[in-house]
One Martini backbone bead per residue (centre of mass of N, CA, C, O) as a GRO file, in nm:
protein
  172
    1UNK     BB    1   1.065  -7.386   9.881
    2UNK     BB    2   0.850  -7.218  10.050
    3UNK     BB    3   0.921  -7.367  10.298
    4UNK     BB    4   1.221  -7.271  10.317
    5UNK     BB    5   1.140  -6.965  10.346
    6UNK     BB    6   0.972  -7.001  10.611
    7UNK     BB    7   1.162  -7.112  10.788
    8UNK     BB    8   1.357  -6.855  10.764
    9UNK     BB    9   1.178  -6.656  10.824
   10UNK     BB   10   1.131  -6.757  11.122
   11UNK     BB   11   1.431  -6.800  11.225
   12UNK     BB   12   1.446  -6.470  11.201
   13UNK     BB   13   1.250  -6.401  11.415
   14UNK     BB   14   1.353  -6.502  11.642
   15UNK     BB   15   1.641  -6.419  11.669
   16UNK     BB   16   1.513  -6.095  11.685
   17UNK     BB   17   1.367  -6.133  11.938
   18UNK     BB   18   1.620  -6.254  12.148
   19UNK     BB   19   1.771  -5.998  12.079
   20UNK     BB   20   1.559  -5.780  12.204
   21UNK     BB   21   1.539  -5.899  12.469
   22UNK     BB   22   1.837  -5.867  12.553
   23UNK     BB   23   1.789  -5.547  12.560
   24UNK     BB   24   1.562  -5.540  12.783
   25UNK     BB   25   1.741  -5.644  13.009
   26UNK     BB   26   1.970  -5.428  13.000
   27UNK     BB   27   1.741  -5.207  13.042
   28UNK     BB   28   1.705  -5.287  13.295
   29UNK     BB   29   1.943  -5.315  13.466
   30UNK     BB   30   2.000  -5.003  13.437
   31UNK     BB   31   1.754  -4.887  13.582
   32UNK     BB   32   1.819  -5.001  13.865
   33UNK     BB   33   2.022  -4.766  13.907
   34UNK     BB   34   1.841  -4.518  13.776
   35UNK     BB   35   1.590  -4.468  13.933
   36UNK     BB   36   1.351  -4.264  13.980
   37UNK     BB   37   1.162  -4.105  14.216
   38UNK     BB   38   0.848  -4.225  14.289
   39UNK     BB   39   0.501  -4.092  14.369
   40UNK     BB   40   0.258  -4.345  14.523
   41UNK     BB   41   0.030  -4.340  14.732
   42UNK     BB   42   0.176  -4.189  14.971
   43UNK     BB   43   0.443  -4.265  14.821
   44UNK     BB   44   0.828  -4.293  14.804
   45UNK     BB   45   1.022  -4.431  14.566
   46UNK     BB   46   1.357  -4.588  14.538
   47UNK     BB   47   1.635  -4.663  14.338
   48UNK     BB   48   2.001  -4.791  14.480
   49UNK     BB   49   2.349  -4.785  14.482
   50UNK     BB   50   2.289  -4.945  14.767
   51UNK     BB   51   2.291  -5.135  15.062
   52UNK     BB   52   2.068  -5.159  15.280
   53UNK     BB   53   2.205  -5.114  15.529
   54UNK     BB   54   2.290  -4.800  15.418
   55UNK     BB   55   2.008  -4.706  15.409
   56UNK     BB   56   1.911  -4.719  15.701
   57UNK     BB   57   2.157  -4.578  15.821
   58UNK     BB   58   2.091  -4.319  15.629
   59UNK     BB   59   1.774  -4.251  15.729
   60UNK     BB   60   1.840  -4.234  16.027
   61UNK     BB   61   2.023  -3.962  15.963
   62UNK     BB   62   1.793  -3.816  15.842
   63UNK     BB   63   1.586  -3.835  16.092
   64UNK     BB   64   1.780  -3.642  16.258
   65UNK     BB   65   1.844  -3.398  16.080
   66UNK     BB   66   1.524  -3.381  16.059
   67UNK     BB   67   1.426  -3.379  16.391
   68UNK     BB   68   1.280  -3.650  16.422
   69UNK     BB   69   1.114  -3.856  16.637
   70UNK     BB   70   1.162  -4.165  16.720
   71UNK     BB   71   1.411  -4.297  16.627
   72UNK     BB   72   1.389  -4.612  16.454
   73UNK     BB   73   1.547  -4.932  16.362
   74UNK     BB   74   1.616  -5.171  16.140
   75UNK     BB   75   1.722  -5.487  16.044
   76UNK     BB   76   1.504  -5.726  15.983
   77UNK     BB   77   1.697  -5.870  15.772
   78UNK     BB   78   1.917  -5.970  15.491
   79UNK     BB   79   1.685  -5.784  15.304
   80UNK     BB   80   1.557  -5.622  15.506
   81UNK     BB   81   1.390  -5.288  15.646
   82UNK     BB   82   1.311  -5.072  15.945
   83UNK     BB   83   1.230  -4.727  15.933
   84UNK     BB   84   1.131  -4.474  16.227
   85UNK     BB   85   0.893  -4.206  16.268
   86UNK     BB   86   0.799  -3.869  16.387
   87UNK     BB   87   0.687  -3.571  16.351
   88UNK     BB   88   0.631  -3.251  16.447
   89UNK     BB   89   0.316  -3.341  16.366
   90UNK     BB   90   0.273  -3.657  16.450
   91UNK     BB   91   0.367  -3.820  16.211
   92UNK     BB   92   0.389  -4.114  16.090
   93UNK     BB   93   0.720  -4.282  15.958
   94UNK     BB   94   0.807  -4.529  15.683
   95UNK     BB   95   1.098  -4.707  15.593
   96UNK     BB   96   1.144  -4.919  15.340
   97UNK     BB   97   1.370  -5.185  15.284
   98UNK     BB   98   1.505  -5.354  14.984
   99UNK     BB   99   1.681  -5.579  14.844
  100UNK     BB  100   1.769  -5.667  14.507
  101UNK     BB  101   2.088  -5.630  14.561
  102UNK     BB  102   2.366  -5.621  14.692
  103UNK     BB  103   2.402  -5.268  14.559
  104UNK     BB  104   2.087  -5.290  14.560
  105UNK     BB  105   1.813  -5.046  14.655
  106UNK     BB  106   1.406  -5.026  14.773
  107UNK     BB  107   1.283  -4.745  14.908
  108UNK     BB  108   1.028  -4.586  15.103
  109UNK     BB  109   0.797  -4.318  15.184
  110UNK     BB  110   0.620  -4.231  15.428
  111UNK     BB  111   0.345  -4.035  15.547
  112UNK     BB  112   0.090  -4.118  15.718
  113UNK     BB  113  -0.172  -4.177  15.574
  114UNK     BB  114  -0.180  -3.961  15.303
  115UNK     BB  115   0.055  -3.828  15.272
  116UNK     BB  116   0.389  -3.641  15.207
  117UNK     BB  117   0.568  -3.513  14.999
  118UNK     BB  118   0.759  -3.278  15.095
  119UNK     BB  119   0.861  -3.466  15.317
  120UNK     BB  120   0.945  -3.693  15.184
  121UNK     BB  121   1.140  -3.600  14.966
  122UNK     BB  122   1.364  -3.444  15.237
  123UNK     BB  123   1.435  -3.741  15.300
  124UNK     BB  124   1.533  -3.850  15.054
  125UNK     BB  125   1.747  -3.632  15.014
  126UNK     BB  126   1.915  -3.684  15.239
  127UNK     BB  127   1.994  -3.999  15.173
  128UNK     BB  128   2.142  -3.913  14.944
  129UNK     BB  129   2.336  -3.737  15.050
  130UNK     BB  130   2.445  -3.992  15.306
  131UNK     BB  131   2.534  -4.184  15.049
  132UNK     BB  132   2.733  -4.014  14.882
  133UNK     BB  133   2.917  -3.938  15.127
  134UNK     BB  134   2.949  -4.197  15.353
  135UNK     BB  135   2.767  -4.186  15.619
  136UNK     BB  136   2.666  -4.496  15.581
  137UNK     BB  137   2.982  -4.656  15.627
  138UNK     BB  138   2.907  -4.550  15.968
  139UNK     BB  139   2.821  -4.591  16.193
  140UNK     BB  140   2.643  -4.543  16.437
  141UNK     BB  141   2.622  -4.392  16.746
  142UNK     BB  142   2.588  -4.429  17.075
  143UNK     BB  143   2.562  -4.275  17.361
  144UNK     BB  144   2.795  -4.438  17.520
  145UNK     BB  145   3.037  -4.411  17.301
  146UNK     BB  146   3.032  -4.097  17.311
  147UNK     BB  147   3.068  -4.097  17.629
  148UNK     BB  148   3.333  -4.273  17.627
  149UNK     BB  149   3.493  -4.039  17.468
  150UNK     BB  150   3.387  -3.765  17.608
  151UNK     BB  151   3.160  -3.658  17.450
  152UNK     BB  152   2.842  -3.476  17.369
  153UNK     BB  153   2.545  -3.491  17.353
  154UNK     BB  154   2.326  -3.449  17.087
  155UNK     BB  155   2.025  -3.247  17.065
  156UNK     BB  156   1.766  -3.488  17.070
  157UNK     BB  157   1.395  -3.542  17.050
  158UNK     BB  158   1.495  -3.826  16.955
  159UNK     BB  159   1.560  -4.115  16.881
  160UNK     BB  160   1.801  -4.404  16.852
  161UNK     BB  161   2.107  -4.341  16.832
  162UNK     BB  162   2.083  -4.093  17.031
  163UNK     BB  163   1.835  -4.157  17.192
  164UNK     BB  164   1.570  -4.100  17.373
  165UNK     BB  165   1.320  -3.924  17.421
  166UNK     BB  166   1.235  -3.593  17.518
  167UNK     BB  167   1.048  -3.496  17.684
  168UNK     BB  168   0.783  -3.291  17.687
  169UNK     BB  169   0.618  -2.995  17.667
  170UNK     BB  170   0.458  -2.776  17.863
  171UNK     BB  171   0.337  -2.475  17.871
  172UNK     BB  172   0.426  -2.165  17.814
   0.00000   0.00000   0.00000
């Protein structure tokens, strides 16, 4: 009597562990879509309900919008992107993009050797306002297609969709 006691009482700690992991479980599943932003060792990191190529996309047009320099990169895989660019203080900036479902993504920001929270910040806020928007579900134009529609190209000391960066201004 004693062991089908203890038999039913452990199979029924089993049955509470199995049900406690599958509770844990969605609430991973639910965190990946609702992650806020972790600035961590000079890198700001944050988990987005939106697919890799939109956050690059996304990133691009934050980095061209706070005037940043030298903006390239784009989807280095099918699962993986990698935006760079320059500040106007001349650190370099990296946006690391990783797909972790299909409309679920995670990306960084880096700026500088020893980061820069201020400024990874106002990129991050960027992004997010550019993917709100569904601005990022509209590729960049480049310069060729601007001009062939007639339009005048924005003025941008940065590269990237918007054409090469703008020589250097020298002297007083």
């Amino acid at each position: 009597m004693k062991s089908h006691a203890l038999f039913a009482a452990t199979l029924a700690m089993v049955f509470i562990g199995v049900g406690c992991e599958s509770d844990r479980t969605e609430e991973r599943e639910a965190a990946v879509e609702t992650e806020p932003p972790a600035y961590v060792h000079g890198r700001l990191q944050a988990t987005v309900g939106a697919s890799a190529n939109k956050v690059v996309l996304a990133s691009q047009l934050a980095l061209n919008n706070l005037k940043m320099l030298q903006v390239g990169g784009g989807m280095t895989a099918d699962t993986q992107g990698l935006v760079t660019a320059v500040s106007p203080a001349g650190d370099k900036i990296v946006i690391d993009v990783r797909r972790l479902e299909p409309e679920v993504s995670r990306f960084g920001v880096s700026v500088g050797t020893y980061g820069d929270q201020q400024l990874a910040t106002s990129i991050y806020n960027q992004i997010l306002t550019n993917l709100q928007a569904g601005v990022a579900s509209t590729p960049l134009q480049t310069p060729q297609e601007i001009t062939a529609k007639g339009q005048a190209i924005p003025e941008n000391r940065g590269g990237g969709a918007l054409g090469p960066a703008a020589p250097a201004m020298s002297g007083p």
